[in-house]
C-alpha positions as a printed Julia matrix, in Angstrom:
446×3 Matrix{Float64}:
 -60.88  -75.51    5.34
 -62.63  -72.16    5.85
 -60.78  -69.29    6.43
 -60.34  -68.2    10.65
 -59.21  -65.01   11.37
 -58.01  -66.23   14.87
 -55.72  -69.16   13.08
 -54.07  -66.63   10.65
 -53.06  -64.59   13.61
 -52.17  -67.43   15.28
 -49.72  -68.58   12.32
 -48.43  -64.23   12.37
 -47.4   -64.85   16.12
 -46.17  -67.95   15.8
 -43.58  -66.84   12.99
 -42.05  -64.35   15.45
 -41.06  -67.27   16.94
 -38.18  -67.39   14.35
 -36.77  -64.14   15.55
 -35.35  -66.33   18.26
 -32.68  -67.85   15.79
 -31.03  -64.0    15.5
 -29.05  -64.63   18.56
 -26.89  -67.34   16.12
 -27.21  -66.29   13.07
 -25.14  -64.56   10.68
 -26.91  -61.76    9.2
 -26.67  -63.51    5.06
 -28.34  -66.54    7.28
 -31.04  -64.36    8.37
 -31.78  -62.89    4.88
 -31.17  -66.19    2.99
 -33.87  -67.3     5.46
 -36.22  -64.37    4.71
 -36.05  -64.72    1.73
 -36.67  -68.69    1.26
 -40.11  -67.38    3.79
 -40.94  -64.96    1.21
 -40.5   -67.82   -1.76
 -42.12  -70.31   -0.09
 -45.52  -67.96    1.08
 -45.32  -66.86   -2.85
 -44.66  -70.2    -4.59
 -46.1   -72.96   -2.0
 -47.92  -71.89    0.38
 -51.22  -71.7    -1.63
 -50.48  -75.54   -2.86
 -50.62  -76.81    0.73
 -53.55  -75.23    2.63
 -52.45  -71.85    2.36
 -55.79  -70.65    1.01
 -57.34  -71.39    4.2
 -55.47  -68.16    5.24
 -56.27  -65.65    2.94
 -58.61  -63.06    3.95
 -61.4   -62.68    1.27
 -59.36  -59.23   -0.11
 -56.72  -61.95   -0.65
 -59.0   -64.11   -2.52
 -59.95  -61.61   -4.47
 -56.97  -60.4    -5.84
 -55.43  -63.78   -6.96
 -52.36  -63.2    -3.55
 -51.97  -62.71    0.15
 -50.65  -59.11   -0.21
 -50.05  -59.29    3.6
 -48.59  -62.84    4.12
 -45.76  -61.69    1.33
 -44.86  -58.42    2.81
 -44.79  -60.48    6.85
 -41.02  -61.75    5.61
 -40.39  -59.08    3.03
 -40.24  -56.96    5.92
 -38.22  -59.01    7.84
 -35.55  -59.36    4.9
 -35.81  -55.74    4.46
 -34.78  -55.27    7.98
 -32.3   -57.43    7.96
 -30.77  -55.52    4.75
 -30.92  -52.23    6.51
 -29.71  -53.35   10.45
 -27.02  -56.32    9.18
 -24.99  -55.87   12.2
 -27.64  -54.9    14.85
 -29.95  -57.93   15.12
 -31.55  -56.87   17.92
 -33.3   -53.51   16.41
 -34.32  -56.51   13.63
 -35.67  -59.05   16.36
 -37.33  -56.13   18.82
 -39.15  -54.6    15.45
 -39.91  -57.96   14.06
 -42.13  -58.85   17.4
 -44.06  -55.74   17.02
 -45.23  -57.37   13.49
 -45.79  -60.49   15.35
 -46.83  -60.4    18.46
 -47.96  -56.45   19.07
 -50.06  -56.7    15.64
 -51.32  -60.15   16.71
 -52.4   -59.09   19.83
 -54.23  -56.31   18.64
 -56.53  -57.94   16.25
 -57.25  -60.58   18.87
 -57.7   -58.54   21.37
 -59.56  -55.93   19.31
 -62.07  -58.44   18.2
 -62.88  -60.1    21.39
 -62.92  -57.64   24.06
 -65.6   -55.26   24.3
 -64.34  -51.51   24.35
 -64.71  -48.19   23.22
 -63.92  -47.26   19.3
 -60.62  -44.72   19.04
 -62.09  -41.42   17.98
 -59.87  -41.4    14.71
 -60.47  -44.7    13.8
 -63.96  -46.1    14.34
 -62.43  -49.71   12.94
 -60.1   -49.62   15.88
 -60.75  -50.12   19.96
 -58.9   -48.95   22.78
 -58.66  -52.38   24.0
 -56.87  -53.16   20.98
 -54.44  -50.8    20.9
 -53.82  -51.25   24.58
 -52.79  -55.0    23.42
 -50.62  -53.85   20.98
 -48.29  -51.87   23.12
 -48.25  -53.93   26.31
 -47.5   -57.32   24.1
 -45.36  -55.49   21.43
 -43.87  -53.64   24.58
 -43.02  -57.0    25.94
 -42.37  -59.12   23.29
 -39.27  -56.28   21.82
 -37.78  -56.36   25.27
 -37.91  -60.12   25.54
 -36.24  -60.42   22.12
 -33.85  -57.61   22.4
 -32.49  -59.0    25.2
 -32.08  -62.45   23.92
 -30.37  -61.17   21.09
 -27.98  -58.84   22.84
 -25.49  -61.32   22.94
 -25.16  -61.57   18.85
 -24.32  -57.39   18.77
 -20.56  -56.09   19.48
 -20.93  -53.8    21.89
 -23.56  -55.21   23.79
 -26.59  -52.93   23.97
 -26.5   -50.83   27.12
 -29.54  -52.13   29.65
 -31.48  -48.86   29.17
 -31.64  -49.51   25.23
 -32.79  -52.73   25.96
 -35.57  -51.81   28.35
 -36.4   -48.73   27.32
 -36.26  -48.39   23.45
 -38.69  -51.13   23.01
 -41.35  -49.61   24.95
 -41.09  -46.13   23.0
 -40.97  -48.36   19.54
 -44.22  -50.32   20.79
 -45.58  -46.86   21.7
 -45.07  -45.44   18.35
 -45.74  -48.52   16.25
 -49.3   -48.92   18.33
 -50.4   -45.51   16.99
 -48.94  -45.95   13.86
 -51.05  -49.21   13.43
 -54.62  -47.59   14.86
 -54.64  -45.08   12.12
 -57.13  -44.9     9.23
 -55.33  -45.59    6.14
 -55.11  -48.6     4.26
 -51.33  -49.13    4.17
 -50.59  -52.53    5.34
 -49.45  -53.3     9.13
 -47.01  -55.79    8.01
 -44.86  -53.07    6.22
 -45.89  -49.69    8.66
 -45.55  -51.55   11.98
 -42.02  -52.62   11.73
 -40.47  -49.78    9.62
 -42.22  -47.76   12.36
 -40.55  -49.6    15.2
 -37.34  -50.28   13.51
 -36.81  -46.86   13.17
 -37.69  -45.52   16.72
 -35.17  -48.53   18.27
 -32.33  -47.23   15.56
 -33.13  -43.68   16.64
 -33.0   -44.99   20.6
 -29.48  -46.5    19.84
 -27.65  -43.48   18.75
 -28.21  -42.23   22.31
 -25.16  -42.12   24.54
 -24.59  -42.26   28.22
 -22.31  -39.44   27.84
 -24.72  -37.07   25.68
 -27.13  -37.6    28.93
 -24.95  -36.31   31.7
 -23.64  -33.56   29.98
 -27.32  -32.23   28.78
 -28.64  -33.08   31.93
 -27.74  -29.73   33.5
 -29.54  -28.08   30.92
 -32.49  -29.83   30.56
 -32.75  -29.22   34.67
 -33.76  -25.8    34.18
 -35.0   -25.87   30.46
 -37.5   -28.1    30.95
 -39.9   -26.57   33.16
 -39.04  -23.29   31.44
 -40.24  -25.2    27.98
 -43.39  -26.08   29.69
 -44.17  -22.87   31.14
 -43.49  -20.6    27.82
 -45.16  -23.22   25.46
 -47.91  -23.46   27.41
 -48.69  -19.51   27.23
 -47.89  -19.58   23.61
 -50.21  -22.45   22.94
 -53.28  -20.83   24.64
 -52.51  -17.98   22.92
 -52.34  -19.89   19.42
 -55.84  -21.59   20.61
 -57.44  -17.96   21.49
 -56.13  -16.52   18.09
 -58.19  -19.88   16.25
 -54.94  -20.72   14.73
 -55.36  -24.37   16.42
 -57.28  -26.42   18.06
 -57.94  -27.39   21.8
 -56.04  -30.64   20.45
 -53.38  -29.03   18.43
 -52.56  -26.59   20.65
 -52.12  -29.15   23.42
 -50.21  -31.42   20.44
 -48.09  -28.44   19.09
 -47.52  -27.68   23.09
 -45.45  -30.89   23.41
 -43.39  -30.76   20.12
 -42.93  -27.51   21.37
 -41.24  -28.42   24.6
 -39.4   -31.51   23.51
 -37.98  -28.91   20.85
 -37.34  -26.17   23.29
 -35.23  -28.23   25.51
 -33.27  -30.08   23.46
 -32.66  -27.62   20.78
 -33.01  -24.31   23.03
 -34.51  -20.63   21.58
 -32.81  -20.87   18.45
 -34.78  -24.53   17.3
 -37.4   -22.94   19.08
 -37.49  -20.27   16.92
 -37.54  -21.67   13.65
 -40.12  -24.17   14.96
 -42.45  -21.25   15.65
 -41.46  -19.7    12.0
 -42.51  -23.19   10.25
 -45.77  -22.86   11.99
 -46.55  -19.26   11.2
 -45.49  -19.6     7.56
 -47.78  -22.34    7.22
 -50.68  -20.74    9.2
 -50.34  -17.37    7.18
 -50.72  -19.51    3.75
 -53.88  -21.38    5.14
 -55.44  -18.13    5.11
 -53.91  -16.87    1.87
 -57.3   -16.9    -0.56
 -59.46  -18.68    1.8
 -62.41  -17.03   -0.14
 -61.62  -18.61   -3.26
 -60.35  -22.11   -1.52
 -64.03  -21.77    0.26
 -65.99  -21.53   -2.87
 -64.05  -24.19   -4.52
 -64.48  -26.57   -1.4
 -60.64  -26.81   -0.83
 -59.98  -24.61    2.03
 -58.7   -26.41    4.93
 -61.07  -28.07    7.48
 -61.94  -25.73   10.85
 -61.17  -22.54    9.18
 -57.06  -23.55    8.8
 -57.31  -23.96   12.4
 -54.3   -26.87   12.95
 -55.3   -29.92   14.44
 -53.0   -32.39   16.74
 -52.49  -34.66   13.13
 -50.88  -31.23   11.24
 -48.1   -30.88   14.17
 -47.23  -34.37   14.51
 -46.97  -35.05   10.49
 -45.27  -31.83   10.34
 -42.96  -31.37   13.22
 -42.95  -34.24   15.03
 -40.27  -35.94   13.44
 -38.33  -32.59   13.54
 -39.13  -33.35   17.32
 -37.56  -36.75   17.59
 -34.5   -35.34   15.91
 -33.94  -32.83   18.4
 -33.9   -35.15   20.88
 -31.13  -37.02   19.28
 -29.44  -33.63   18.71
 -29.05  -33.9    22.46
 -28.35  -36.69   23.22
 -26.43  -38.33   20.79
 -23.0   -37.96   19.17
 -24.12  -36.18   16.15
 -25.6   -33.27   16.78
 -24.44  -31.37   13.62
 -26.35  -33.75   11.43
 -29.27  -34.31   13.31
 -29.46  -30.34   13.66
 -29.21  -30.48    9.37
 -31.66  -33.22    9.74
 -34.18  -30.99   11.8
 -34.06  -27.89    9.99
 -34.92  -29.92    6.51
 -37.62  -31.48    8.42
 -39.18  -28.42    9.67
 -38.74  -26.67    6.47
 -40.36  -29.48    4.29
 -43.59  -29.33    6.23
 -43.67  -25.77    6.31
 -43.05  -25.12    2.63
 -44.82  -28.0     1.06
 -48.48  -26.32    3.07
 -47.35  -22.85    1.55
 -46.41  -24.55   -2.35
 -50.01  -26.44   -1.76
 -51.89  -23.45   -0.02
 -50.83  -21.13   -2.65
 -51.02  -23.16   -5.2
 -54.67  -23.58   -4.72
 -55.21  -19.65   -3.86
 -53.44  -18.17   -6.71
 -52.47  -21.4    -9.11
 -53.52  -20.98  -12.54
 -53.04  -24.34  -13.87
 -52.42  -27.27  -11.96
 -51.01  -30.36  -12.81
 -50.72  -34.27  -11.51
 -47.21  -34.85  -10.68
 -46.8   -38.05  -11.97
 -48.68  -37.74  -15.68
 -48.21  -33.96  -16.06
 -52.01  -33.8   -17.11
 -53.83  -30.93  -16.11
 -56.26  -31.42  -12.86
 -58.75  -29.66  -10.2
 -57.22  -27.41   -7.4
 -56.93  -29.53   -4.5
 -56.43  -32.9    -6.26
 -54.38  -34.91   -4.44
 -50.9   -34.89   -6.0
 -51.55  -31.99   -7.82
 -48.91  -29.27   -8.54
 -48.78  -25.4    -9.81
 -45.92  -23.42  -10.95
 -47.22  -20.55   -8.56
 -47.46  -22.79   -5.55
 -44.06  -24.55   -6.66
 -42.46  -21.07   -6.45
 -44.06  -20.19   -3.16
 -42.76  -23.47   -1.85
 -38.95  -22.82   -2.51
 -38.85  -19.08   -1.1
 -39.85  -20.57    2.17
 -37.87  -23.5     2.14
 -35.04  -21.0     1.37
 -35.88  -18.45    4.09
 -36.57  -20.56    6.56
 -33.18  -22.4     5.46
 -31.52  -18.87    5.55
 -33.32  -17.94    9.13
 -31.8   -21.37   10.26
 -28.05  -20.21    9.09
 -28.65  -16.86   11.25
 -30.05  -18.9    14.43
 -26.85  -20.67   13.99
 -28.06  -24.2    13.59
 -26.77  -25.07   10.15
 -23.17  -23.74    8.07
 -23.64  -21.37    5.4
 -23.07  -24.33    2.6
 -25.91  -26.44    4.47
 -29.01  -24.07    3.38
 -28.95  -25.21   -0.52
 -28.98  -29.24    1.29
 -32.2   -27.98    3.11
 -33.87  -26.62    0.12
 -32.85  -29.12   -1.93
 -34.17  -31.71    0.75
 -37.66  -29.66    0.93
 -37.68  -29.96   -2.74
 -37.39  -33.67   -2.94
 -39.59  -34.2    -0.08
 -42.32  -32.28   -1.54
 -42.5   -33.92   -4.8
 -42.11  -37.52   -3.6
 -45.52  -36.32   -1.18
 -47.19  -35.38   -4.77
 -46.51  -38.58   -6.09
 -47.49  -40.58   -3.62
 -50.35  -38.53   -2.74
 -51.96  -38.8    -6.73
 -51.55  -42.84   -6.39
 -51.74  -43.93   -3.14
 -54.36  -40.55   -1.06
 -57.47  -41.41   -3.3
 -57.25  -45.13   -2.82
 -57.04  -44.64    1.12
 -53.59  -46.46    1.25
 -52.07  -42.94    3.23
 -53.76  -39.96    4.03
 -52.92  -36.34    3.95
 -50.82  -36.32    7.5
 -48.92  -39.6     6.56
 -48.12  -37.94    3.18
 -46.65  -35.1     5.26
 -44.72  -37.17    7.54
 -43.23  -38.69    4.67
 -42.6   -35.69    3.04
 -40.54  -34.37    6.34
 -38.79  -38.19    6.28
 -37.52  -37.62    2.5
 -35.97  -34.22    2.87
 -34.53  -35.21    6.19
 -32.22  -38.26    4.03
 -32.22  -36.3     1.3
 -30.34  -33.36    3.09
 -28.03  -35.5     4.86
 -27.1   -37.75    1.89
 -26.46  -34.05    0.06
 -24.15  -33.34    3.58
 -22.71  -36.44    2.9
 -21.94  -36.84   -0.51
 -19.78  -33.55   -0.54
 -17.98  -34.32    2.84
């Protein structure tokens, strides 16, 4: 039988079906049954017809990289949400029925090509987060019954839509990472980020955000245009870095605020640091170091998502720790790279230690290295004054910019030149690892 994309999606939406058992199961049922997925797609699936689903990538390399990591992902889930099935079952239908819905759609429906990814439409995307959207409310609600406490209704409703939201975008970019893996790690951690909400952490910040909120939009705004009219960003960035900029400012007041605007003129001052030199090498940043809409989301934007759970959660003193290491990572990893490749005399791959070309992905300087921990350690110390982190805290922020930073070098010398990330998922990673990385420190000497 010849291969059909339309029956392989068919067979990826049909497996979400499964997700239905997670209202009875046991969570070592669920994984025993991910697992004996996984084995049987890896031992005898190609014996029985299999074949006639592998895309010709698949063929070619001797597997079905995506039809193993479908219920890898699922058992991973499972692993890290044992006793909240329903964050497994909403994120699981974005891989089935979101993703499935895209291609489909994508490949049938005539419509325009996303400007950041000519492989992508708008119509498919669109698909993504309306069935995704649907699909994660459908199964989180059928599974509410299998979590003690039940859910709250807004969870339910509302925390699938953001994680279909999220997930879309995150599956319309132009890297090469595979859906089955991005799109529910993606979602899975946008519904775990919904739950720590509380109904409590709403009314009493809702006073605030009455008057912060239009106060966030007014003073952003002027600070954005003026960003734009300096050439420090965009049109896009500045209307990008306007929006982190207000979900930061209200949830986080002047003092997140603050550092927020530090992070970005550290890293703006370093773009321009040698810019003759980066020019005549062909590694200065694109537009002149003018920030784009991709810099402030990889950057800040999960610093942004974190301030909203400063807010409006229970745990405000780690999800303040949390933000500061976030915003410090993707400030000081542009001034260790920026300076490295102004003033670096030798640079080196992270992973083989073998000398390489300014600008090589993955590539590291002892110059740049050093420029990298002052700022993580002034902006740590800035955060101490503003009075968002303890004194003790501001070694678990530079340690957690550290980490970040080097994990973002090693992935970028293996996995940038391929095309499996690019340079703003590498960042957002990098903001992801020094965010656990600082709270595991917090935690470890609690």
């Amino acid at each position: 039988m010849s291969y059909s994309e339309t029956r392989r999606q068919f067979v990826h939406m049909v497996m979400g079906g499964f997700a239905l058992l997670l209202r009875w199961l046991s969570w070592p049922q669920a994984a025993a049954c991910a697992l004996a997925a996984f084995l049987f797609n890896l031992l005898i699936l190609p014996r029985v017809g299999g074949p006639s689903l592998y895309r010709p990538a698949d063929a070619a390399r001797g597997f079905p990289l995506g039809i193993l990591l479908y219920p890898l992902s699922v058992l991973l889930l499972i692993l890290a949400f044992p006793h909240r099935l329903d964050i497994v079952a909403a994120a699981w239908s974005m891989l089935a029925f979101g993703d499935g819905a895209a291609t489909l759609v994508g490949r049938r429906v005539k419509s325009p090509r996303l400007s950041w990814n000519a492989e992508k439409t708008i119509a498919g995307t669109a698909a993504f987060m309306v069935a995704g959207g649907a699909a994660g409310i459908l199964l989180a609600w059928w599974t509410r019954p299998a979590v003690v406490p039940a859910p709250p209704w807004l969870f339910v409703v509302g925390a699938p839509l953001l994680a279909a939201l999220t997930a879309g975008l995150v599956e319309s970019m132009a890297v090469r990472l595979d859906d089955n893996l991005s799109v529910p790690v993606t979602a899975a951690a946008v519904l775990w980020g919904a739950s720590l909400v509380t109904r409590d952490a709403w009314i009493a910040s809702a006073p605030l955000f009455a008057w912060m909120f239009p106060l966030a939009v007014i003073f952003n705004g002027v600070v954005a245009t003026l960003g734009w009219r300096a050439r420090t960003v965009s049109g896009a960035g500045a209307i990008g870095g306007a929006t982190i900029g207000v979900i930061i400012l209200t949830c986080t007041s002047f003092a997140g605020w603050t550092l927020l605007f530090a992070a970005f003129l550290v890293a703006a001052v370093s773009s321009r640091v040698g810019l003759k030199r980066k020019s005549v090498l062909g590694i200065a940043e694109e537009h002149g170091g003018r920030r784009g809409p991709g810099n402030a989301i990889a950057n800040c934007g999960l610093a942004a998502g974190i301030a909203v759970l400063a807010a409006l959660s229970a745990h405000r003193d780690a999800a303040l720790l949390a933000f500061v290491a976030a915003l410090t990572a993707g400030a000081s990893d542009t001034v260790a790279s920026e300076i490295g490749k102004a003033w670096g005399r030798r640079t080196f791959l992270v992973t083989r230690l073998t000398p390489a070309r300014p600008g090589t992905p993955g590539a590291v300087s002892l110059e740049g290295t050093a420029a990298g921990l002052v700022s993580a350690l002034a902006l740590a110390a800035l955060a101490l004054v503003l009075g968002l982190i303890p004194g003790h805290a501001v070694w678990f922020v530079v340690i957690g910019a550290t980490a970040g930073s080097f994990v973002e070098s090693g992935l970028g010398a293996t996995l940038e030149g391929p095309g499996i990330l690019n340079n703003d998922m590498l960042n957002f990673i990098n903001t992801v690892v020094a965010a656990i990385v600082a709270l595991a420190c917090a935690g470890a000497l609690a």
